[in-house]
Backbone as CSV, one residue per row, in Angstrom:
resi,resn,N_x,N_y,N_z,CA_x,CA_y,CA_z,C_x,C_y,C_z
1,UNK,-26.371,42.408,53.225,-26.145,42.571,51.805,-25.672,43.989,51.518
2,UNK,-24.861,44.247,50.331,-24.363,45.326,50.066,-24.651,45.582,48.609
3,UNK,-25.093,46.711,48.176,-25.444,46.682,46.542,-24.924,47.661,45.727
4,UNK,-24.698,47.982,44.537,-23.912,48.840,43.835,-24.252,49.215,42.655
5,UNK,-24.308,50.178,41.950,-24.879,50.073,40.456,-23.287,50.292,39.906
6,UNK,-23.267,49.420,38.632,-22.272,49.845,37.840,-22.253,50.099,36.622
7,UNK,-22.007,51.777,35.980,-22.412,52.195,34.767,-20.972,51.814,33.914
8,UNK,-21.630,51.186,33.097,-20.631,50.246,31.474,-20.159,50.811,30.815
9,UNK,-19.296,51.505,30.227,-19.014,51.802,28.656,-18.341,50.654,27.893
10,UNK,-18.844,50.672,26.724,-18.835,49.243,26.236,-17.900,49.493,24.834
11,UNK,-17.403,49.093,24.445,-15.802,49.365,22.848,-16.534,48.682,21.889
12,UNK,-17.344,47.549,22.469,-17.976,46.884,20.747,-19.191,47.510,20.051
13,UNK,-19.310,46.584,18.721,-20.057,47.454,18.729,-21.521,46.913,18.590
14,UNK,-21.832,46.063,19.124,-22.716,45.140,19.709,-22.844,45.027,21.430
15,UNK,-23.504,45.980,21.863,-23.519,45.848,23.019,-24.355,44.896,23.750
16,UNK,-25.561,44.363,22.645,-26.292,43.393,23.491,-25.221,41.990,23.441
17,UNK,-24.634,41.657,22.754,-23.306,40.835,23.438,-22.522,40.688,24.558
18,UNK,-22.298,41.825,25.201,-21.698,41.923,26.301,-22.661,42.221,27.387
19,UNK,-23.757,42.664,26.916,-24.854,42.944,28.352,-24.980,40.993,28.368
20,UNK,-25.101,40.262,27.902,-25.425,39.008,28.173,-24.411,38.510,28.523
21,UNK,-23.063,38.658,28.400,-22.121,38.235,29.362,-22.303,38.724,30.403
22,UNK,-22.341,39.808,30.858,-22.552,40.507,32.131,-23.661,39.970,33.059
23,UNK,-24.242,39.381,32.271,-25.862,38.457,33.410,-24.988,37.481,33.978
24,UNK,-24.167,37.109,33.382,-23.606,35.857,34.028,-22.488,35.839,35.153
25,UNK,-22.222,36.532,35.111,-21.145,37.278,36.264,-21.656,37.409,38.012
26,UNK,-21.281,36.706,38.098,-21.458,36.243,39.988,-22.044,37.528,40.698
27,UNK,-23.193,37.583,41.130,-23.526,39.007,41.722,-24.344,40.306,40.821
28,UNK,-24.551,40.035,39.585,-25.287,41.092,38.991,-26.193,39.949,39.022
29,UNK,-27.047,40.896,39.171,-28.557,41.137,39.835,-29.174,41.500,38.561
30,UNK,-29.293,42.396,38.352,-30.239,43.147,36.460,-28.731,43.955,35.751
31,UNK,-29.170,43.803,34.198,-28.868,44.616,33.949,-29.354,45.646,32.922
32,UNK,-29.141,47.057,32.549,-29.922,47.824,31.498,-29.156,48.035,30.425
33,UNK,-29.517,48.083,28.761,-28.906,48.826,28.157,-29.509,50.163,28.009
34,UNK,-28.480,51.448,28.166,-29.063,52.591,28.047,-28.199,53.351,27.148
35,UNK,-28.530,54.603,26.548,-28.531,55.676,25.623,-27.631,56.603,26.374
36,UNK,-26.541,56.865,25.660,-26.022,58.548,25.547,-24.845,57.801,26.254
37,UNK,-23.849,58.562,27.161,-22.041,58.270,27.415,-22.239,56.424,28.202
38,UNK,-23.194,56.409,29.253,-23.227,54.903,29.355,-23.802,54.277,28.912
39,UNK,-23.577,52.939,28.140,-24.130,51.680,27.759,-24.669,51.050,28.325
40,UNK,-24.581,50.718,29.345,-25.418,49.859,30.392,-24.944,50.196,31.499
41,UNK,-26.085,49.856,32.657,-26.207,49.800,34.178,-26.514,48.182,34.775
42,UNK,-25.507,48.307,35.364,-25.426,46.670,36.351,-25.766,46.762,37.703
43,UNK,-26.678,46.372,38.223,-27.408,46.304,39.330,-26.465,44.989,40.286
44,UNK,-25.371,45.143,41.088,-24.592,44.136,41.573,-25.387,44.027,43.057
45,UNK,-25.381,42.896,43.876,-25.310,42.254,45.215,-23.956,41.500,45.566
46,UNK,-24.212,42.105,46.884,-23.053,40.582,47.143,-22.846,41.081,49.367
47,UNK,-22.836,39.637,49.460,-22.812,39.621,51.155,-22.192,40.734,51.851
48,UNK,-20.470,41.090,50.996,-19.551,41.971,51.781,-19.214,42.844,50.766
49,UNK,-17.844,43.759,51.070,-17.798,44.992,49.849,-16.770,43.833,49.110
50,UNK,-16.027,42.163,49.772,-15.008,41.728,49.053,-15.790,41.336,48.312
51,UNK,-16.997,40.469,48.169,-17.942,40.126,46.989,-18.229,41.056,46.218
52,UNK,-18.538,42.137,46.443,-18.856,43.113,45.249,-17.351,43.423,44.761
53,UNK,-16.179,43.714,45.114,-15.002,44.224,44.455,-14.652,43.246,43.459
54,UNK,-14.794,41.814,43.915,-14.861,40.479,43.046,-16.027,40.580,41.716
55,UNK,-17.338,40.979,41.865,-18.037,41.379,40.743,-17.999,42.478,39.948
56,UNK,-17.626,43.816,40.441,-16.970,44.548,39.729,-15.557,44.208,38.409
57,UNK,-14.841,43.749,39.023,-13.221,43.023,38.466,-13.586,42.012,37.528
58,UNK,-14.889,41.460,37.811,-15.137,40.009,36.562,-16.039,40.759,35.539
59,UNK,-16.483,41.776,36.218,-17.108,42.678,34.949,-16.460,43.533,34.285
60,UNK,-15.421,44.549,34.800,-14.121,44.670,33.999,-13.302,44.023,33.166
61,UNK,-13.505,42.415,33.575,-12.697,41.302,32.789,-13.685,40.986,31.462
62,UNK,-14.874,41.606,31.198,-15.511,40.836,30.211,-15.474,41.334,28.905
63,UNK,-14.774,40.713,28.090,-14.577,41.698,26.680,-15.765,42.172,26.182
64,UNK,-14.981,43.715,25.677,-16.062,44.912,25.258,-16.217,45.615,25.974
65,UNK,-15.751,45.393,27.801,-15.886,46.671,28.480,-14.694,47.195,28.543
66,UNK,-15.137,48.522,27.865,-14.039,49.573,27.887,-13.704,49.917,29.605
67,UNK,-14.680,50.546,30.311,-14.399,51.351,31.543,-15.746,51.212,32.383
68,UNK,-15.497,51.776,33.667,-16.697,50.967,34.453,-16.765,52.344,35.750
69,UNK,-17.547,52.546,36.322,-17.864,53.702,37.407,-19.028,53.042,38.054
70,UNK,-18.556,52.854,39.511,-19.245,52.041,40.159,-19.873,52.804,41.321
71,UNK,-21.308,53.075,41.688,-21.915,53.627,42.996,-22.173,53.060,44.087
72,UNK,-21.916,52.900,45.084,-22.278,52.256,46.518,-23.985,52.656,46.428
73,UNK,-25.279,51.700,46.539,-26.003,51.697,46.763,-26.395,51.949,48.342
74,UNK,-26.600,52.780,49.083,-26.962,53.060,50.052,-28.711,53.141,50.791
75,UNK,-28.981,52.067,51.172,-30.721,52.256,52.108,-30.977,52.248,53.094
């Protein structure tokens, strides 16, 4: 398994809207809404880095996300 956090900035202005799209997205695992430049943190899994590049990209695809910065989880 390979894991990743990905911090959200979100354009609407309802962000608990789009954090609940984001649960649904193949491979997030949790997600947070948080305070100050990011909106939320997405806790992704996925078998290989092509599964996670695939959950990243469908979370980019989900309206309301502005922009996305993604960390390689390393253990």
């Amino acid at each position: 398994m390979i894991a990743a956090y990905v911090l959200v900035r979100i354009s609407a202005t309802d962000p608990g809207e789009v954090v609940d799209k984001l649960r649904q997205v193949e491979g997030v695992k949790q997600t947070h809404v948080t305070a100050g430049p990011t909106d939320c943190i997405a806790f992704i899994e996925g078998p290989d880095l092509d599964a996670l590049t695939a959950s990243v990209l469908a979370i980019r695809a989900v309206e309301g996300v502005e922009r996305t910065d993604t960390r390689l989880a390393l253990a």
